[in-house]
C-alpha positions as a Markdown table, in Angstrom:
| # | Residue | x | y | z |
|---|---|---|---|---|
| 1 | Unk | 123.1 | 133.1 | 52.9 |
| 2 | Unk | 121.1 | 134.7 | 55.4 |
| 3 | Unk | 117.4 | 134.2 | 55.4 |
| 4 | Unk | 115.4 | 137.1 | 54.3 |
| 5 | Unk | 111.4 | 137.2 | 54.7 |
| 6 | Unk | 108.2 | 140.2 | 55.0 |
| 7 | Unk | 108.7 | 142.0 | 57.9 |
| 8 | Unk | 106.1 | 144.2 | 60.2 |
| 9 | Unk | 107.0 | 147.2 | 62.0 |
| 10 | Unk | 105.9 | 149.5 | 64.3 |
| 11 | Unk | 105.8 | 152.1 | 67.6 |
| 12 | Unk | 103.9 | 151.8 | 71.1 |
| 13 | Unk | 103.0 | 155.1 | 72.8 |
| 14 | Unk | 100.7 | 155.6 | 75.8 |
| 15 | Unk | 97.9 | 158.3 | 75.8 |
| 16 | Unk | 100.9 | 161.0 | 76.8 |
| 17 | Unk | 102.9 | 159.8 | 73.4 |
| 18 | Unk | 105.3 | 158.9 | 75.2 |
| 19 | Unk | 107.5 | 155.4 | 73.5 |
| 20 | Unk | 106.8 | 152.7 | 76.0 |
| 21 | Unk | 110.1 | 150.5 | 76.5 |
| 22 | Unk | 109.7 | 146.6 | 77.0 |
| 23 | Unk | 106.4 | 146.4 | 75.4 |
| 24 | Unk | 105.5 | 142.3 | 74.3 |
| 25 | Unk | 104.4 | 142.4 | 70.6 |
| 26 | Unk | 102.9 | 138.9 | 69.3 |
| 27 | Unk | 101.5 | 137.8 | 66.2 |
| 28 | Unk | 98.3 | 135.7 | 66.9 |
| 29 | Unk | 98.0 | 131.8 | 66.0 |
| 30 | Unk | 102.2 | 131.7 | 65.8 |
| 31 | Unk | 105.6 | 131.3 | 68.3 |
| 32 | Unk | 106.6 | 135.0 | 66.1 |
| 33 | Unk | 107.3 | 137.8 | 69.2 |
| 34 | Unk | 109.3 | 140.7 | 69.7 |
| 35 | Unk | 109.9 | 143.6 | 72.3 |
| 36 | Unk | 110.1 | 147.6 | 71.5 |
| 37 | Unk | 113.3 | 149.3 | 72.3 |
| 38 | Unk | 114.1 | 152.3 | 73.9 |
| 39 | Unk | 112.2 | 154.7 | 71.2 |
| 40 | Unk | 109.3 | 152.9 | 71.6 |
| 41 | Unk | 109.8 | 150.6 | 67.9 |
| 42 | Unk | 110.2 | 147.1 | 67.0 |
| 43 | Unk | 110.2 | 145.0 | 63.7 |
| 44 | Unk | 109.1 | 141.7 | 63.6 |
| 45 | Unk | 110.2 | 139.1 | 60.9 |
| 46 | Unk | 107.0 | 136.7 | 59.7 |
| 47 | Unk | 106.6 | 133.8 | 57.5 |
| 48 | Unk | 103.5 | 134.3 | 56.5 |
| 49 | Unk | 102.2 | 137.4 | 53.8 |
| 50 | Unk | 98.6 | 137.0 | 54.5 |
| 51 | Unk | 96.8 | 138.9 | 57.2 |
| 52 | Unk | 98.3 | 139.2 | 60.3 |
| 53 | Unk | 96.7 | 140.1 | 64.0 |
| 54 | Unk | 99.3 | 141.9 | 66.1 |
| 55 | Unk | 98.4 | 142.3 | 69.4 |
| 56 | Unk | 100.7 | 144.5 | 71.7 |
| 57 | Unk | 100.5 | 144.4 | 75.7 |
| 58 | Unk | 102.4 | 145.1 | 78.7 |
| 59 | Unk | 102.0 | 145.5 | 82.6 |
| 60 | Unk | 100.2 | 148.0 | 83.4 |
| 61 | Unk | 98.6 | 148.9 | 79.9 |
| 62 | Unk | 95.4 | 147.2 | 78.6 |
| 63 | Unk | 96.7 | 145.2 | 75.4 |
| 64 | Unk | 95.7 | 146.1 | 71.7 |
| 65 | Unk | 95.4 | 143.9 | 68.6 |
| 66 | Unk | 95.4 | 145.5 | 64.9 |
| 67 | Unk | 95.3 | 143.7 | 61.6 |
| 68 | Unk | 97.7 | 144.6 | 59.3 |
| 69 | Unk | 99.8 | 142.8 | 56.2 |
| 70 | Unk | 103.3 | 141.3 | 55.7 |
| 71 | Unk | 105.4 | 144.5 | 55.1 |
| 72 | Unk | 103.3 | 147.4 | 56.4 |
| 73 | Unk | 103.6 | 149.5 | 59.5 |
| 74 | Unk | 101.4 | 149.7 | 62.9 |
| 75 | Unk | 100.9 | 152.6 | 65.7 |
| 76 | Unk | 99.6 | 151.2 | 68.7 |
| 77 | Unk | 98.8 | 153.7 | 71.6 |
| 78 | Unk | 98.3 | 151.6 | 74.9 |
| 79 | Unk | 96.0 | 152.6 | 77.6 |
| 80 | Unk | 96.9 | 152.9 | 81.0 |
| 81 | Unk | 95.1 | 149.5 | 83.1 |
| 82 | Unk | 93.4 | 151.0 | 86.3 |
| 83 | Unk | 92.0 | 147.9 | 87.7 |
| 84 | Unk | 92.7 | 147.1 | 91.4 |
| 85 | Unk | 95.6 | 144.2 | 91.4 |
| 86 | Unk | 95.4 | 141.4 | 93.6 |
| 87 | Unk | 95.7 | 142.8 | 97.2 |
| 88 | Unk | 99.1 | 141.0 | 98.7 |
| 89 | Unk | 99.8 | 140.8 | 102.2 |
| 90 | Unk | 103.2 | 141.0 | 103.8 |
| 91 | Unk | 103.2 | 139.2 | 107.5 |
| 92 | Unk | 105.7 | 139.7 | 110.0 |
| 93 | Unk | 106.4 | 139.4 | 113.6 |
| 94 | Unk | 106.8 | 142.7 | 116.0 |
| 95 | Unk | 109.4 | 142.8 | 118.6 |
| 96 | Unk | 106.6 | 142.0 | 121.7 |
| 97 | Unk | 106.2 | 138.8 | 119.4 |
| 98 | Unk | 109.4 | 137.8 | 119.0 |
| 99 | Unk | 110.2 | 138.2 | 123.1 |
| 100 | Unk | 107.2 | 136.3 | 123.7 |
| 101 | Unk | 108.2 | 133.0 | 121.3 |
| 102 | Unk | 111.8 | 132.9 | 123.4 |
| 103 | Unk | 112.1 | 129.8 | 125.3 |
| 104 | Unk | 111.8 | 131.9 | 128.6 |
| 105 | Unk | 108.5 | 132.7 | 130.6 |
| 106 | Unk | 108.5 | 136.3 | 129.8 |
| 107 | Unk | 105.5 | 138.9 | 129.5 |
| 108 | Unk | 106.5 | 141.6 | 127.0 |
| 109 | Unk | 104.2 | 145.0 | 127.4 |
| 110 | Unk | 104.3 | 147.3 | 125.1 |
| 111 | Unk | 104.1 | 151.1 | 126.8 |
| 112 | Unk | 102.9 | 153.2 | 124.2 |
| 113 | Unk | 99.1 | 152.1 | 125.5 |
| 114 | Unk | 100.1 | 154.2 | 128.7 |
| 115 | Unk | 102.3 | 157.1 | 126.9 |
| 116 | Unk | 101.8 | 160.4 | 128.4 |
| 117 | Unk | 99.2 | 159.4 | 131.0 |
| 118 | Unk | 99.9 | 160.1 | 134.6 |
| 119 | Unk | 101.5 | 156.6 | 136.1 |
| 120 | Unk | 105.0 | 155.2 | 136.6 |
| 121 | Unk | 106.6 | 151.8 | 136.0 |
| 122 | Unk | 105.3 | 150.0 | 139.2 |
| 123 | Unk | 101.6 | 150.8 | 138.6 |
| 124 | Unk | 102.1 | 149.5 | 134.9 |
| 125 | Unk | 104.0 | 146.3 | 136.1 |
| 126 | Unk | 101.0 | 146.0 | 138.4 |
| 127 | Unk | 98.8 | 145.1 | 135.9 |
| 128 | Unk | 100.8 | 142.0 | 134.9 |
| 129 | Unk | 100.3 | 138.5 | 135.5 |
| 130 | Unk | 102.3 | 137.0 | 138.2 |
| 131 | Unk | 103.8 | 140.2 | 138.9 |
| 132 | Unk | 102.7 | 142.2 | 142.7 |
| 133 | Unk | 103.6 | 145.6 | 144.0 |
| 134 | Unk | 102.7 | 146.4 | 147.2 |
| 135 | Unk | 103.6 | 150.3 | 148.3 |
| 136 | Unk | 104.2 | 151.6 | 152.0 |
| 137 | Unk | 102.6 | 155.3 | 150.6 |
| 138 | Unk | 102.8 | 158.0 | 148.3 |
| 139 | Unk | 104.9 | 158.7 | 145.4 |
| 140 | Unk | 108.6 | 158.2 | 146.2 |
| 141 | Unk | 107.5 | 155.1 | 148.8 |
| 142 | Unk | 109.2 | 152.1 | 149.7 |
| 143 | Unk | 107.9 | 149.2 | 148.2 |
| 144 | Unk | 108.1 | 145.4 | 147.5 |
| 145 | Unk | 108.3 | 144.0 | 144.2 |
| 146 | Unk | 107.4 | 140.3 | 144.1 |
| 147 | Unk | 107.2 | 137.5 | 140.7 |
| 148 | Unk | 105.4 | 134.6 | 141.4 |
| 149 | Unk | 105.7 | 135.4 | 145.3 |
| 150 | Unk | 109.7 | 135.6 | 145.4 |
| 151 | Unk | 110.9 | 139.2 | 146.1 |
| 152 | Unk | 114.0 | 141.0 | 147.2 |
| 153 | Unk | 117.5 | 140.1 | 145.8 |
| 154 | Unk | 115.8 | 137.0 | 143.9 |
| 155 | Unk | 114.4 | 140.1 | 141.2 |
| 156 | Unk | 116.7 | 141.9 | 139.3 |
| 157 | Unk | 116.0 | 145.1 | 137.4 |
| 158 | Unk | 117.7 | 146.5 | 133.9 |
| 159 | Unk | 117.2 | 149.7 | 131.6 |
| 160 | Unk | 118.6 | 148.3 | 127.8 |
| 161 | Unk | 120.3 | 145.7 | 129.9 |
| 162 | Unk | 122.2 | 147.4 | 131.9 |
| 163 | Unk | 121.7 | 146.5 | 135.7 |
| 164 | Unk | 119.3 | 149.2 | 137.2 |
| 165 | Unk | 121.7 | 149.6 | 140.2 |
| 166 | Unk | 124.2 | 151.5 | 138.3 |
| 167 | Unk | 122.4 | 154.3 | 138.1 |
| 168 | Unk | 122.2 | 155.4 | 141.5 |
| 169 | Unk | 120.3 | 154.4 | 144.5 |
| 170 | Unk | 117.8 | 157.1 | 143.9 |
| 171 | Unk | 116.5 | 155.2 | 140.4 |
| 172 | Unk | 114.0 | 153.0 | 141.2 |
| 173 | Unk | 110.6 | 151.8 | 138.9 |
| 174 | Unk | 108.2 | 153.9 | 141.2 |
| 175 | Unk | 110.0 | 157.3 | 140.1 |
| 176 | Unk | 110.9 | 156.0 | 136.2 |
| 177 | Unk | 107.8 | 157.7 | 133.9 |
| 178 | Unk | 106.7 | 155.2 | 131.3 |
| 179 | Unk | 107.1 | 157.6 | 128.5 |
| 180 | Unk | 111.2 | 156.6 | 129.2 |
| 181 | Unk | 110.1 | 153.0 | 128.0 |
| 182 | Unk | 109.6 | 151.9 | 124.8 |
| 183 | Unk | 108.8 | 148.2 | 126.1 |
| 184 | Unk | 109.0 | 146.2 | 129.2 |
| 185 | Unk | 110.0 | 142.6 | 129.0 |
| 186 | Unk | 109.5 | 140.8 | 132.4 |
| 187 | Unk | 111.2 | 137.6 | 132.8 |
| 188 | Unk | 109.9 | 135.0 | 135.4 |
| 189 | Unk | 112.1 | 132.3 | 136.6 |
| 190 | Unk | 115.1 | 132.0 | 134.2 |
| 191 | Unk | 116.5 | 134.9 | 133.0 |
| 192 | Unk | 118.6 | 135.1 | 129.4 |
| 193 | Unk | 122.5 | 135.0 | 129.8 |
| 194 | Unk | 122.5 | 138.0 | 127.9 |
| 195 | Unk | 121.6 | 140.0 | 131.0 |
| 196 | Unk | 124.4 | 138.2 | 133.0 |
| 197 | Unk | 122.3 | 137.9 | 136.6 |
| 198 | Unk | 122.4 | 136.0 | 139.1 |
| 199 | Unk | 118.6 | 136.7 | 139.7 |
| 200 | Unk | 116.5 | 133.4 | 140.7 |
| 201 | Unk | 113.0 | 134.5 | 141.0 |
| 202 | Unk | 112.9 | 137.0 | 137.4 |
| 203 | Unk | 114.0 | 140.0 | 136.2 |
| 204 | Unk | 112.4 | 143.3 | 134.6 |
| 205 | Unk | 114.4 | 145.2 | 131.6 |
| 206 | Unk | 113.5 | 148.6 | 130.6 |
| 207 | Unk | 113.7 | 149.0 | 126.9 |
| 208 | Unk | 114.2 | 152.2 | 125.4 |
| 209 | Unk | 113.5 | 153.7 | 122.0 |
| 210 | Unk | 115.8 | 152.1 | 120.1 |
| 211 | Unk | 114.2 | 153.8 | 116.6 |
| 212 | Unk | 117.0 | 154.9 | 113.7 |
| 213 | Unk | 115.0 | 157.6 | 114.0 |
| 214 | Unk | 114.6 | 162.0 | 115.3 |
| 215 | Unk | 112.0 | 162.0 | 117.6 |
| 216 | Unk | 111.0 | 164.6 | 120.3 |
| 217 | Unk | 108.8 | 163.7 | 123.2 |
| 218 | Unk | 107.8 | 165.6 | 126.6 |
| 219 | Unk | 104.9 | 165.3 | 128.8 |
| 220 | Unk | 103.4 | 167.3 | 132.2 |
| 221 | Unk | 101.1 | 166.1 | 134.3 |
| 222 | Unk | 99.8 | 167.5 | 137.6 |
| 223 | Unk | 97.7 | 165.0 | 140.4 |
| 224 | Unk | 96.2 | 165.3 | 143.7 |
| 225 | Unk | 98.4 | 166.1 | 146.8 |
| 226 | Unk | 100.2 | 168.6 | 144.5 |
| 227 | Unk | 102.1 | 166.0 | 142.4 |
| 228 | Unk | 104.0 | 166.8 | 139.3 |
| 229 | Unk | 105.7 | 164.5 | 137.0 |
| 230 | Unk | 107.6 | 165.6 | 133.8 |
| 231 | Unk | 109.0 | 164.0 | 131.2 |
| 232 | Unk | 111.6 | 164.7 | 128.2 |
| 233 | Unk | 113.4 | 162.3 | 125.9 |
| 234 | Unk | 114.9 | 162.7 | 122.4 |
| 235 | Unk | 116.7 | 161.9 | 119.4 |
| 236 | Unk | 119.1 | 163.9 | 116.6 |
| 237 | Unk | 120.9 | 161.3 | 114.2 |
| 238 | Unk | 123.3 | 163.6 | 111.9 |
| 239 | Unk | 122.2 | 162.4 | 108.1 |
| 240 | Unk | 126.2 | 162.7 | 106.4 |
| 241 | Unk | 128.0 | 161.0 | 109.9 |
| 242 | Unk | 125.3 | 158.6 | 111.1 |
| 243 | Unk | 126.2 | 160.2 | 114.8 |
| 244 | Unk | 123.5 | 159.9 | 117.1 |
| 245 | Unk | 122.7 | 161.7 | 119.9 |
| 246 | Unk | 120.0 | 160.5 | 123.0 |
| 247 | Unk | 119.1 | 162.2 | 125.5 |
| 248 | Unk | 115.9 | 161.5 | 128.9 |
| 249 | Unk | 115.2 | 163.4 | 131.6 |
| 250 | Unk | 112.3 | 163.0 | 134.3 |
| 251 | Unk | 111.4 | 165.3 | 137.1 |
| 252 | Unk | 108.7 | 163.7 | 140.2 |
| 253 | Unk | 107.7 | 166.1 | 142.7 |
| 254 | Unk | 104.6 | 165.1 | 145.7 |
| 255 | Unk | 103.9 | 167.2 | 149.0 |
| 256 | Unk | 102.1 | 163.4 | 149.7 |
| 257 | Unk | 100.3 | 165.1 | 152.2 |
| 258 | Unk | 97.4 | 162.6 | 151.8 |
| 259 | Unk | 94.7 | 161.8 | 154.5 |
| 260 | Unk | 95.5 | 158.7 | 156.9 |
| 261 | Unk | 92.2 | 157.5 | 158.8 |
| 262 | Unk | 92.0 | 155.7 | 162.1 |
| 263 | Unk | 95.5 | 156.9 | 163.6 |
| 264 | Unk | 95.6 | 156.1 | 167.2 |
| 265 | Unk | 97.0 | 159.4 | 169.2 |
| 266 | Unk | 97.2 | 160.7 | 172.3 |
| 267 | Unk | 94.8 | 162.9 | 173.8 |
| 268 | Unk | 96.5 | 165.4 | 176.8 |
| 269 | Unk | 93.1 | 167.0 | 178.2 |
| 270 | Unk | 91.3 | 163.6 | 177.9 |
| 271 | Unk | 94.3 | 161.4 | 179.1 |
| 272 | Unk | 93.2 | 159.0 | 176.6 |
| 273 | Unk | 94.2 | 157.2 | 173.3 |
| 274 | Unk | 91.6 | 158.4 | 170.7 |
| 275 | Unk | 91.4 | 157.7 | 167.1 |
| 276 | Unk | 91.5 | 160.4 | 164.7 |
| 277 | Unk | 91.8 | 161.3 | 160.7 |
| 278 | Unk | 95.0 | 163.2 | 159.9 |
| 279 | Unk | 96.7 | 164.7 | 157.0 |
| 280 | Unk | 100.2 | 164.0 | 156.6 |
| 281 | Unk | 102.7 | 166.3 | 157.4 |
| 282 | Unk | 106.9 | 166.6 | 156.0 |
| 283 | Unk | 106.4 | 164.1 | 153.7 |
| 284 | Unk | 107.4 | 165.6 | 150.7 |
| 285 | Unk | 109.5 | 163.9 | 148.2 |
| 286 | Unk | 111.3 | 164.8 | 144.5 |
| 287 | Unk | 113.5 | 163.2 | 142.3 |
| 288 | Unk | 115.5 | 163.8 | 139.0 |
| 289 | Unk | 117.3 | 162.5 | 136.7 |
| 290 | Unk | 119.5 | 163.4 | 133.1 |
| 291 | Unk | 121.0 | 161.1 | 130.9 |
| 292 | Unk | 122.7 | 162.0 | 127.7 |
| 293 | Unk | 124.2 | 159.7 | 125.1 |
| 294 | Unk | 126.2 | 159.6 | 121.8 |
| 295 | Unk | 126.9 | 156.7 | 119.1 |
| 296 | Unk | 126.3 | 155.1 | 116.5 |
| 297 | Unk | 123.9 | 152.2 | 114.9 |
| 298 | Unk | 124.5 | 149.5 | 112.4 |
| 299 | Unk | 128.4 | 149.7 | 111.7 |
| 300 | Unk | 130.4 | 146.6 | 110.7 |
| 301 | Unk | 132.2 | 146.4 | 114.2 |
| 302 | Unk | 128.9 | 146.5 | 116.5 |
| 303 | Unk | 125.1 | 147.0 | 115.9 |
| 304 | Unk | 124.7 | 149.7 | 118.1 |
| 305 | Unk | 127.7 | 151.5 | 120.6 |
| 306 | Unk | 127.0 | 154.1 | 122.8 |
| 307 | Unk | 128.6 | 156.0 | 125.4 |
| 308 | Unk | 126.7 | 158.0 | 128.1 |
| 309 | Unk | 126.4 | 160.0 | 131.3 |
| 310 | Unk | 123.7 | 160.2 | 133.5 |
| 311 | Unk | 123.0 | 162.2 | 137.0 |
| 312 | Unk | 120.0 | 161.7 | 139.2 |
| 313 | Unk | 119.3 | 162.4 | 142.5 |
| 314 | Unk | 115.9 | 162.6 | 145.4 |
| 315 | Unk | 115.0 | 164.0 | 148.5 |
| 316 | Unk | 112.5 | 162.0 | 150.4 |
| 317 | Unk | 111.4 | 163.8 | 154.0 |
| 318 | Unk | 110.4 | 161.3 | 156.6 |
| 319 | Unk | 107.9 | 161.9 | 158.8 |
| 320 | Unk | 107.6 | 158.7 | 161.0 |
| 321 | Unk | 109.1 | 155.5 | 161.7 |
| 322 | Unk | 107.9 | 152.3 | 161.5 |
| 323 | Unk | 105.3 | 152.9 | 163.8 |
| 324 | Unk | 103.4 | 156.0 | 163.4 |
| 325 | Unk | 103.1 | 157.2 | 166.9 |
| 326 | Unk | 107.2 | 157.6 | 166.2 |
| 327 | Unk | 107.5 | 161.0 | 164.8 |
| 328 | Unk | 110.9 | 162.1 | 163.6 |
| 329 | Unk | 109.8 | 165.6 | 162.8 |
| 330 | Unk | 112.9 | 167.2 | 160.4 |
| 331 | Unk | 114.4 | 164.6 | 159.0 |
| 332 | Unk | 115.2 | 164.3 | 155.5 |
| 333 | Unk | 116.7 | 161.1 | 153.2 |
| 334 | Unk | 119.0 | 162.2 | 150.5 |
| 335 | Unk | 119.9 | 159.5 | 147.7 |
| 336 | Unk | 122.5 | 160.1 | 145.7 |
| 337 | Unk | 124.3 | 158.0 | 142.9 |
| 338 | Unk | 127.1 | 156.1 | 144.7 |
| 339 | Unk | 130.9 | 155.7 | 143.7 |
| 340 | Unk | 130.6 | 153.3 | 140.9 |
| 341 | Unk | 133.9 | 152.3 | 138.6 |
| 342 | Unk | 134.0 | 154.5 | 135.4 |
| 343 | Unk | 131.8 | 157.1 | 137.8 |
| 344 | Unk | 132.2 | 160.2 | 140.3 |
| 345 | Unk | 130.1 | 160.6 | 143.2 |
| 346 | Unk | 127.4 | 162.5 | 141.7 |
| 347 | Unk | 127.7 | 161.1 | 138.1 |
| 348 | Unk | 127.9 | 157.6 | 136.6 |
| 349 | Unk | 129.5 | 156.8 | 132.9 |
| 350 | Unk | 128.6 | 153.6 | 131.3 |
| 351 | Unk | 128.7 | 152.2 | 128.1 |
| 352 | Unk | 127.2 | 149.4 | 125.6 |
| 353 | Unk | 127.9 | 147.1 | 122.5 |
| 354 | Unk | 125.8 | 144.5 | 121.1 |
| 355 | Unk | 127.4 | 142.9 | 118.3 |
């Protein structure tokens, strides 16, 4: 025969009267327990007919006891518990931290510190350790790019990994704004395979916003020797497809038309060499560039695809030679992407997987 015994049974409400679901109902000085159901109820079998303390709690509520006998019925109405919990701390690494633990000698700089301020890539690299820039002039210069004192073909430079060269003689880190770069991660000495470079002396890779993420962000900035810089990039992801779309621009524009002191020249009525402060003259240079992208993130077959097109292009006037007594007068350098395999002579296709 089944055992029958006293039973006690009740509901749990908070202050709203609402039935609170889950709620741990003990009787005191026993092992006897129970929980309420969905309505709020529950009904506890005891052993005992004497005087029982039933005590009701759960998370969030401050508990309550009442005294009551075998066989009768209790209302409890829990309050809520508004004491601070124990503060937790969740640590993790961000991607500059992550570059920097690699088993490579690599400074990671994160470019948001220099967002929207008036400076390019070269003047931010500058800055780093081991790293030297020396420029020939103005914006739009020639300029040597040395880490740890090796230079030339021995440094290799990469947007997102993809070799800096593609994109057209004309793209080069003094005309790239630093609003284009999320991060800048400068190897020195070995570089990973995953850039695939023959590069001895180090490389620098550009990394872009790489955000799941619509974002919008332009920036206009005007300088001395009337320079302009301007800045666009962006980010639709269509919510039902997952299809992205990315899209920078830059615009650089300098009449460089700076003062040189101490320029040796020759003086007609005098018959003399005489030295003498002079502004620069047809020295202008500008420079441009588009790039649009489509694809997708976080599919089975590949982390992130993209396809894209870019087109940029400069006009650098040169005003003298090597030597500044040498004065060319008109001339005019024109760089323009070159013929490049999946490209046309003004526009360069490309496209990346990381699996």
């Amino acid at each position: 025969m089944a055992q029958t015994g006293p039973t006690v049974s009740g509901t749990v409400h908070s202050e709203d009267k609402l039935p609170l679901v889950g709620i741990s109902i003990r009787v005191k000085g026993s092992a006897l327990g129970t929980t309420t159901d969905t309505t709020g109820s529950f009904q506890l079998r005891v052993n005992r007919t004497e005087l029982l303390t039933i005590t009701a709690s759960g998370v969030g509520f401050l508990p309550q006891s009442k005294e009551i006998r075998a066989g009768q019925s209790v209302a409890f109405i829990l309050k809520a518990d508004s004491r601070t919990m124990n503060e937790v701390v969740v640590t993790g690494k961000t991607e500059n931290q992550q570059v920097k633990e690699q088993a490579f000698a690599v400074n990671a700089i994160e470019t948001r510190l220099f967002a929207n301020t008036n400076v390019d890539m070269n003047q931010v690299l500058n800055r780093t350790t081991g790293v030297r820039v020396r420029e020939q002039g103005g914006l739009g210069s020639d300029f040597n790019f040395s880490i740890n004192g090796l230079s030339g073909k021995a440094v290799r430079f990469f947007i997102d990994g993809i070799p800096l060269e593609v994109m057209g003689s004309s793209l080069t880190l003094n005309t790239i704004p630093v609003n284009l770069a999320e991060r800048i991660e400068v190897y020195k000495g070995v570089v990973p395979v995953s850039l695939g470079s023959d590069a001895m002396g180090g490389a620098v890779n550009l990394i872009t916003n790489q955000q799941i993420r619509n974002y919008l962000d332009a920036s206009y900035s005007y300088s001395s020797f009337n320079t302009h810089r301007a800045a666009l990039t962006g980010q639709y992801i269509h919510p039902r497809t997952g299809l992205t779309l990315r899209a920078n621009a830059f615009y650089n524009y300098s009449n460089n038309n700076y003062i040189m002191r101490g320029i040796e020249i020759w003086d007609a009525d005098r018959e003399v060499y005489v030295r003498k402060d002079l502004r620069r003259f047809h020295d202008t240079f500008q420079s441009a560039m588009g790039q649009l992208e489509v694809g997708v993130n976080n599919k089975k077959w590949a982390d992130v695809f993209f396809v894209g097109v870019s087109y940029n292009t400069s006009a650098q006037d040169i005003q003298t030679g090597t030597r500044q007594e040498v004065v060319y007068g008109a001339a005019t350098r024109h760089a323009m992407p070159g013929i490049r395999r999946f490209g046309t002579e003004k526009t360069t296709f490309w496209s990346r997987v990381w699996m």
